[in-house]
C-alpha positions in Angstrom: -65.5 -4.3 54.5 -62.8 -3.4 57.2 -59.3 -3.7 55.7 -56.4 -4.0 57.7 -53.0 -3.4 55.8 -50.1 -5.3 57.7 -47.1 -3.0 56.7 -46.9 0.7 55.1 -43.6 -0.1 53.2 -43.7 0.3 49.0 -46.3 -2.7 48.7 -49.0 -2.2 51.3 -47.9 1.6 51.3 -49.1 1.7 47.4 -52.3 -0.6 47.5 -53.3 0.0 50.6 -53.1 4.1 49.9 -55.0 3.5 46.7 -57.6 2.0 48.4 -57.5 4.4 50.9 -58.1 7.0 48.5 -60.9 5.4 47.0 -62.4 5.7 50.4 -62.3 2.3 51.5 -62.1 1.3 54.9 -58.2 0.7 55.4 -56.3 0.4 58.5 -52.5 0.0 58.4 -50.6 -1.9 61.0 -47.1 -0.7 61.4 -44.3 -0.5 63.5 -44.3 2.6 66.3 -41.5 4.7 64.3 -43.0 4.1 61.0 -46.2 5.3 62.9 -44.2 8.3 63.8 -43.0 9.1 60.5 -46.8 8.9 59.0 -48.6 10.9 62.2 -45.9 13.9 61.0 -45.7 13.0 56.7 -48.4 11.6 56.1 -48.7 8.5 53.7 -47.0 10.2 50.5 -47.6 7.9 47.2 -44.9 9.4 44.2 -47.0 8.1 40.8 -46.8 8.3 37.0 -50.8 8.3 37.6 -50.6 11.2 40.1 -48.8 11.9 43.1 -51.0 11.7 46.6 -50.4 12.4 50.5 -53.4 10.7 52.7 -53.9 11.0 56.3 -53.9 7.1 57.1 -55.5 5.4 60.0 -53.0 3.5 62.1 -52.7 1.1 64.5 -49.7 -0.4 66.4 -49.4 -4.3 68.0 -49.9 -3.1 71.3 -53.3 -1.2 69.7 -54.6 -3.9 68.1 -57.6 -5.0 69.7 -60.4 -5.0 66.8 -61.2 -7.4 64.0 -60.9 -7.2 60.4 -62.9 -8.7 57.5 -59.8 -8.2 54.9 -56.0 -8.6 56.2 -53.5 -7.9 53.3 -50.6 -9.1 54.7 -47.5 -7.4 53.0 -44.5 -7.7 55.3 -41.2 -8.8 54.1 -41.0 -12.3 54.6 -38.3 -12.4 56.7 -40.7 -10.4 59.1 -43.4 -12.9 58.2 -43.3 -14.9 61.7 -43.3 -11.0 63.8 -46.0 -10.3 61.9 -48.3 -13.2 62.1 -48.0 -12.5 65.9 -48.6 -9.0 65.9 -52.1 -9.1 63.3 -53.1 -12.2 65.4 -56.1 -10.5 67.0 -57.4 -8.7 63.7 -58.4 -12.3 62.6 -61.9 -13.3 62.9 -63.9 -16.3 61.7 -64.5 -14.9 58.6 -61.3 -12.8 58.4 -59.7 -13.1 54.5 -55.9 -13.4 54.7 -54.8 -12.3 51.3 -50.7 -12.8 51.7 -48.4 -11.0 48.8 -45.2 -11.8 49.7 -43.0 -13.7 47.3 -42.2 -17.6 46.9 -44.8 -19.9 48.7 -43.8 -20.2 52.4 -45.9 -17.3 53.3 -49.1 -19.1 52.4 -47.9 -22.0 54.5 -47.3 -20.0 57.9 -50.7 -18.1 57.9 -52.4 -21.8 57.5 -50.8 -23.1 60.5 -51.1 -20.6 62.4 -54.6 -19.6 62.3 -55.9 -22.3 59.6 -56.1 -22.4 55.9 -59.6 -21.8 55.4 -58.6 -17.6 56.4 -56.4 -18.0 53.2 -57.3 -16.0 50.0 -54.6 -16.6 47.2 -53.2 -13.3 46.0 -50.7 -12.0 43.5 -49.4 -8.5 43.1 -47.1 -6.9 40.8 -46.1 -3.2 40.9 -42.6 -1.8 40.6 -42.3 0.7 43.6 -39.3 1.3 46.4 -39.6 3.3 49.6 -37.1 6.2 48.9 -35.0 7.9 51.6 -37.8 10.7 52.3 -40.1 7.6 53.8 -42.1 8.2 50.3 -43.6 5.1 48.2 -42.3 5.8 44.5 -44.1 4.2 41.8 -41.4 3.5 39.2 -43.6 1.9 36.2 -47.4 2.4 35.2 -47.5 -1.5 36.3 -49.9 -2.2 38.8 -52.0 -5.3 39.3 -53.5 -6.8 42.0 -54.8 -10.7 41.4 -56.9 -12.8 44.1 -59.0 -16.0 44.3 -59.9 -18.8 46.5 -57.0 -21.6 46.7 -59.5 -24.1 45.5 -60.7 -22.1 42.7 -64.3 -22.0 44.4 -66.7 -18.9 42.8 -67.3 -17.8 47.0 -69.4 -15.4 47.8 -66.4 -13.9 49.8 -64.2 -13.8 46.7 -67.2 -12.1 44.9 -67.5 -9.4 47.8 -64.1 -9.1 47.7 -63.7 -8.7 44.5 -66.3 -5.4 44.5 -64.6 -3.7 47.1 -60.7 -4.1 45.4 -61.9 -3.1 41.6 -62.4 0.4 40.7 -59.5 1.5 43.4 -57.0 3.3 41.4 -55.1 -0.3 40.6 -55.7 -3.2 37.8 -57.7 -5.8 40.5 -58.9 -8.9 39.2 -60.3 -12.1 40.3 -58.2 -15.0 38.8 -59.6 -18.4 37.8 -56.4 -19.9 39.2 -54.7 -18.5 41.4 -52.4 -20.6 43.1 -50.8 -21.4 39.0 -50.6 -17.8 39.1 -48.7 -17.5 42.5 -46.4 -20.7 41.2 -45.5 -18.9 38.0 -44.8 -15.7 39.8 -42.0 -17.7 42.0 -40.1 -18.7 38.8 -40.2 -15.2 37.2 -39.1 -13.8 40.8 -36.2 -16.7 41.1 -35.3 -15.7 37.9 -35.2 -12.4 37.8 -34.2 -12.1 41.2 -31.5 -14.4 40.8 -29.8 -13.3 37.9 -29.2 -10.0 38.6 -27.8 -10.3 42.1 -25.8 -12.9 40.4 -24.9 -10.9 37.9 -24.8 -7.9 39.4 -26.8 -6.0 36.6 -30.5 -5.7 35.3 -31.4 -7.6 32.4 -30.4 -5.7 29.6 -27.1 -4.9 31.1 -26.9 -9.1 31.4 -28.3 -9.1 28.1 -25.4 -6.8 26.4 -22.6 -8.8 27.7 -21.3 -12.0 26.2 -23.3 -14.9 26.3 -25.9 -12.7 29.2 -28.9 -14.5 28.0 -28.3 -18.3 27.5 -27.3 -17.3 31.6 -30.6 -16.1 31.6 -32.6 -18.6 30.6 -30.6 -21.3 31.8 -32.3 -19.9 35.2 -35.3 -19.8 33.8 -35.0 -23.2 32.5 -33.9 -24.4 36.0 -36.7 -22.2 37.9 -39.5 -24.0 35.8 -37.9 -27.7 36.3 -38.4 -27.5 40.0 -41.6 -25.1 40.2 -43.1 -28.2 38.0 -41.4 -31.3 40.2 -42.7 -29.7 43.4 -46.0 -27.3 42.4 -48.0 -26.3 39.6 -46.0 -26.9 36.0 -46.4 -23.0 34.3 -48.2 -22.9 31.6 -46.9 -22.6 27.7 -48.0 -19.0 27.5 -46.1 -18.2 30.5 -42.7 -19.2 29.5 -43.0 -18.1 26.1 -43.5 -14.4 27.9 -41.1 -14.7 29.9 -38.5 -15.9 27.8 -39.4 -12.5 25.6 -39.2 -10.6 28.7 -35.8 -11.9 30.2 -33.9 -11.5 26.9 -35.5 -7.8 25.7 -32.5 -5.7 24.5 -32.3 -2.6 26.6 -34.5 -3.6 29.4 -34.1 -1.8 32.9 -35.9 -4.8 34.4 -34.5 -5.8 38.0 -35.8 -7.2 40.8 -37.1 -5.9 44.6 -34.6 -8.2 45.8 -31.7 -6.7 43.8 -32.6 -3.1 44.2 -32.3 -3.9 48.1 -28.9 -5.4 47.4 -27.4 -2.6 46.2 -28.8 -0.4 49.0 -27.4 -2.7 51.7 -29.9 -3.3 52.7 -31.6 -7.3 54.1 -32.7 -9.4 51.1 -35.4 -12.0 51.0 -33.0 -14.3 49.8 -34.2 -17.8 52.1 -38.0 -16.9 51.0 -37.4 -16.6 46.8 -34.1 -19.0 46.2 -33.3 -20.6 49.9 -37.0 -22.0 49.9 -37.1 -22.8 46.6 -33.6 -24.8 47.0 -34.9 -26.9 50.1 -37.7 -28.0 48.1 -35.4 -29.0 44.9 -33.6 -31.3 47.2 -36.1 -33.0 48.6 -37.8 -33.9 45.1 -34.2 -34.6 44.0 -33.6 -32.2 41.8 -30.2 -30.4 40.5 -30.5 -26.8 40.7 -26.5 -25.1 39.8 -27.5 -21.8 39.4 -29.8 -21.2 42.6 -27.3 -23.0 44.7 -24.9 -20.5 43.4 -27.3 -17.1 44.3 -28.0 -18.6 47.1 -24.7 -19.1 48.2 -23.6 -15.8 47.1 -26.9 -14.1 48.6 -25.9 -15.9 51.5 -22.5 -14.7 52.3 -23.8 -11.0 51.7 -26.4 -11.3 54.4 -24.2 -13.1 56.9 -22.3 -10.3 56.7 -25.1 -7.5 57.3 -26.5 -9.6 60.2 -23.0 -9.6 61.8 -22.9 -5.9 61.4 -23.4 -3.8 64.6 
């Protein structure tokens, strides 16, 4: 299977170099400076599992020309729309989408823009930045990459594509429901997300300080009210883990989002808590605390975007 990687950032960087490694087929599609950067470094992949430069295939938008059976679409979603347009003629009739961006908006563009039969739900989670050398740093041994058809359907796509992703230097794994999986994922990330840029610490800073964790999973609370009024309600399981998680004394746990905002750098603050908001309203439901990150969140990336 040809794979096409839509952005060599710390995500598709890191799955897309694993599966590179493993000698799969992968293309990335990336920007012409980023192109640059890699014809010269090389992809360089900074691991507790091992550290790894490749020599990656690349490809540009105005290069593009071929199709692809596998698309793993891992652009920040506030490049989501640029993107869509730029992969546009990697996408077949049996092209796979598999989109990892975070919140649920980014499984809605892809469908209405080239159909949702191309979708392939998908959920990843690794901790990993792109440091200041133009390096992908793996910060923790997590690394999991889940996948599934929408509908839950046991395809004979998922099943190929579920041989060519295990086995690749990552945890891969077929789920049974996706789509729950991608729901739940949404409140952990507008909680975790949200707290800390509120807060302006990780969790067990927010947990040390007076009252840090009733704040905590007030958001969680909140996150799970509308993620069940206006998706999938999480499951029992879920929220008893994640309560454990948000509250564990000592944690270094932050978010993607926050480690951007203290880089100054642009946050994906419409796609986790803006998105999630707009949804709240319309099923009429009060939301304090993600009106209040997103207002803050807000204000902070008015205020980059009016930067020259």
């Amino acid at each position: 299977m040809r794979i096409l990687v839509v952005g060599a950032g710390s995500i598709g960087g890191y799955f897309g170099g694993r599966l590179a490694q493993a000698g799969r087929d992968v293309t990335f599609l990336v920007r012409p400076a980023r192109a640059e950067f890699l014809r010269q470094n090389g992809l360089q992949i900074i691991s507790p599992d091992g550290d790894v430069t490749l020599t990656p295939k690349l490809v540009t938008a105005e290069t593009l020309s071929a199709q692809f059976d596998v698309v793993l679409l891992t652009a920040k979603g506030f490049s989501l729309d640029a993107a869509l347009t730029d992969l546009a003629p990697a996408v077949g009739p049996k092209t796979m989408i598999l989109p990892v961006q975070n919140g649920m908006r980014h499984v809605d563009l892809p469908a209405e823009r080239f159909g949702r039969e191309v979708l392939v739900g998908c959920v990843c989670k690794v901790a990993t930045i792109l440091d200041d050398q133009g390096r992908i740093v793996q910060l923790t041994n997590l690394q999991d990459l889940a996948y599934g058809e929408m509908d839950r359907r046991a395809s004979a796509r998922i099943a190929e594509l579920d041989a060519i992703m295990r086995n690749a230097g990552f945890d891969a794994r077929l789920s049974a429901d996706i789509e729950l999986e991608m729901w739940e994922k949404w409140v952990l990330l507008a909680t975790v997300g949200g707290a800390p840029c509120l807060m302006r610490g990780n969790l067990g800073e927010i947990e040390a300080a007076g009252g840090g964790s009733d704040i905590t999973l007030r958001f969680l609370d909140e996150t799970v009210t509308v993620v069940s009024a206006v998706g999938r309600t999480p499951s029992e399981p879920f929220v008893t883990a994640a309560k454990a998680q948000l509250v564990q004394k000592g944690s270094t746990q932050t978010s993607s989002m926050f480690r951007d905002l203290q880089k100054g750098r642009p946050v994906e603050v419409d796609q986790i808590i803006g998105d999630l908001v707009a949804r709240a309203r319309r099923a009429g439901v009060d939301t304090p605390l993600l009106d209040a990150v997103l207002t803050h969140l807000s204000v902070y990336q008015n205020r980059q975007l009016s930067q020259p």
